[in-house]
C-alpha positions in Angstrom: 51.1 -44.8 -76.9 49.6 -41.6 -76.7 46.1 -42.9 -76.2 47.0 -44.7 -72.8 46.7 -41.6 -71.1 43.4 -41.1 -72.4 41.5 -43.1 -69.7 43.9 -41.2 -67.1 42.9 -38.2 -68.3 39.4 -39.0 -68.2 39.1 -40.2 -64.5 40.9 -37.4 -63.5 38.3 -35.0 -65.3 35.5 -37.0 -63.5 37.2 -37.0 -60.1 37.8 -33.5 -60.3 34.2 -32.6 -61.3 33.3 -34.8 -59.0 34.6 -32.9 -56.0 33.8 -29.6 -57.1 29.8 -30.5 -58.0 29.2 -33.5 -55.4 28.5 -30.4 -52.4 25.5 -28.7 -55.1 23.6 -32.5 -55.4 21.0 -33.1 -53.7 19.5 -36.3 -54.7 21.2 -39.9 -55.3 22.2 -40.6 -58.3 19.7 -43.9 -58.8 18.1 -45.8 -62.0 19.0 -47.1 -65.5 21.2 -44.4 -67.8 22.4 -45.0 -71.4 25.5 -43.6 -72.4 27.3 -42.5 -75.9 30.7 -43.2 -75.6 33.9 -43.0 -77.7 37.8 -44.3 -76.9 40.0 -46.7 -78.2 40.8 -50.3 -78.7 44.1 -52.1 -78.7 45.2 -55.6 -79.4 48.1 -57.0 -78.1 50.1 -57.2 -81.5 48.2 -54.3 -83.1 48.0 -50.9 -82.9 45.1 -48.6 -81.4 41.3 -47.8 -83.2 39.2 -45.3 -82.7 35.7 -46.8 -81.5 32.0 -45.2 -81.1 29.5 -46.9 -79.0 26.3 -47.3 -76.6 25.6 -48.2 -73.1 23.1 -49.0 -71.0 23.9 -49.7 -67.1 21.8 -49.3 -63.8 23.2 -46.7 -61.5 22.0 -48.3 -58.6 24.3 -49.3 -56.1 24.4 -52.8 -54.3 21.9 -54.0 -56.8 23.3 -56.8 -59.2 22.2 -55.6 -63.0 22.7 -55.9 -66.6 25.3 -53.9 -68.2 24.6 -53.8 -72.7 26.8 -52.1 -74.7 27.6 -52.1 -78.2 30.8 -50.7 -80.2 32.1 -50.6 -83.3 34.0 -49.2 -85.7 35.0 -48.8 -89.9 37.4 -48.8 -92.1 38.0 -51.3 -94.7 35.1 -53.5 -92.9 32.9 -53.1 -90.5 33.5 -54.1 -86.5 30.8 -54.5 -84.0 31.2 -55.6 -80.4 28.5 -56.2 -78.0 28.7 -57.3 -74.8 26.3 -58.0 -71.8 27.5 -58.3 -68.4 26.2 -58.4 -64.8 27.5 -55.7 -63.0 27.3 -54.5 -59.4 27.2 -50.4 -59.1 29.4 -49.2 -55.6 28.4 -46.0 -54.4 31.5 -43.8 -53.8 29.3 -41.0 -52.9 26.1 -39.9 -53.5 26.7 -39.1 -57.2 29.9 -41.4 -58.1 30.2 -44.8 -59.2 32.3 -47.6 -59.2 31.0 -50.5 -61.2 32.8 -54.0 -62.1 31.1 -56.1 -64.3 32.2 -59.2 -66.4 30.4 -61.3 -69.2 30.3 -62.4 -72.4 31.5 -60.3 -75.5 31.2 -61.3 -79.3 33.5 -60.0 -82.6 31.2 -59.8 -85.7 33.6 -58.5 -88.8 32.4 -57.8 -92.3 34.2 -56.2 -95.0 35.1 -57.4 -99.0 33.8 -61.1 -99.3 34.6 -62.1 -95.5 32.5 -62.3 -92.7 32.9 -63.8 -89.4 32.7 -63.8 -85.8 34.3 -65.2 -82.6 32.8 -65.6 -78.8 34.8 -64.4 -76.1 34.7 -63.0 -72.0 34.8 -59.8 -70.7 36.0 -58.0 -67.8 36.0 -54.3 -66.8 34.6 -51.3 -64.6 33.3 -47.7 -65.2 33.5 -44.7 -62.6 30.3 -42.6 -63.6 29.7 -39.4 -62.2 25.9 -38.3 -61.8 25.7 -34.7 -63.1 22.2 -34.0 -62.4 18.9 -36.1 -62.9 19.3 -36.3 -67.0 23.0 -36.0 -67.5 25.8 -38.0 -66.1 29.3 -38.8 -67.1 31.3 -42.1 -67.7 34.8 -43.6 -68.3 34.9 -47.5 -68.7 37.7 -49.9 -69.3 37.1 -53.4 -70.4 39.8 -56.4 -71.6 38.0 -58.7 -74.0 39.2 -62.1 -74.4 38.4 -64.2 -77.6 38.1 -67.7 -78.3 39.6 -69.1 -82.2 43.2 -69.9 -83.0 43.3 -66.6 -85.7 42.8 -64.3 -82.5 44.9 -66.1 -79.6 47.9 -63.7 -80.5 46.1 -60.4 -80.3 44.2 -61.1 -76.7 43.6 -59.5 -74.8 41.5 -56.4 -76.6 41.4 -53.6 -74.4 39.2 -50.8 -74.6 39.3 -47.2 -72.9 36.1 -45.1 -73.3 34.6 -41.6 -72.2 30.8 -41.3 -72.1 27.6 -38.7 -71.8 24.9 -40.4 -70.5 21.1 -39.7 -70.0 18.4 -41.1 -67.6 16.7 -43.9 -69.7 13.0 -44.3 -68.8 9.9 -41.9 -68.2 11.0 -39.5 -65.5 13.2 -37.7 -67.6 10.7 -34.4 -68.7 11.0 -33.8 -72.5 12.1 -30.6 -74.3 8.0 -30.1 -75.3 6.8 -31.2 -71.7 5.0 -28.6 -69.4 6.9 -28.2 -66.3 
């Protein structure tokens, strides 16, 4: 139970940073970041996991876009969950967003002599906070639905993640670039 306050936490941490940077910014936050994230993931009749995990979402608002992540985790098997959604980026200001998405999510499982998979829908929003042209911050939470009769107890999977994120493309100067 302790993890629910986890996302709590987080949005606070970004609102609060939020208010306290948003006056120094001078530019919009705009453009595609990627983001390393790591929370946890609960099924309805299990307990919580710790999950790692990429994504990669536009930061520009009123502008319909893709939204790829991919998460996993270990143990006695492997877990990996990717998921691609459309998602719509709300400016909240100039360096804070809002973004629903929803789309489709898959389950791939190995571990031992099993492997397997199940197809499924996703829902969920992130509140990123744009810390400067190469950094930015995200919390997400998603609910994951999947289809098969062996899974129809544990849905929904929900998921509550905290991100560091980086400008993904060319205009982000390197460490060995002249300025």
């Amino acid at each position: 139970m302790r993890y629910r306050s986890l996302p709590v936490l987080a949005l606070l941490c970004v609102v609060c940073a939020q208010l306290t940077v948003a006056p120094a910014q001078a530019a919009e936050a705009l453009g595609h970041r990627g983001f390393f994230e790591l929370g946890q993931l609960s099924a309805t009749d299990a307990g919580s996991l710790t999950q790692v995990g990429m994504r990669f979402s536009s930061l520009t608002p009123n502008r319909p876009s893709l939204d790829i992540a991919l998460a996993g985790w270990g143990g006695g098997g492997l877990v990996v969950v990717p998921d691609i959604d459309v998602a719509v980026p709300i400016a909240l200001g100039p360096n804070l967003r809002l973004i629903p998405r929803a789309g489709a999510s898959m389950l791939l499982v190995s571990g031992g002599s099993f492997i397997g998979g199940a197809v499924g829908t996703n829902v969920g929003a992130g509140l990123v906070l744009d810390l400067d042209s190469a950094l930015s911050l995200r919390a997400d939470a998603v609910a994951r639905r999947y289809v098969g009769e062996e899974l129809a107890d544990d849905n929904p999977f929900m998921s509550f993640t905290v991100g560091i994120g980086w400008r993904a493309g060319g205009s982000t100067p390197s460490i060995t670039s002249a300025r």
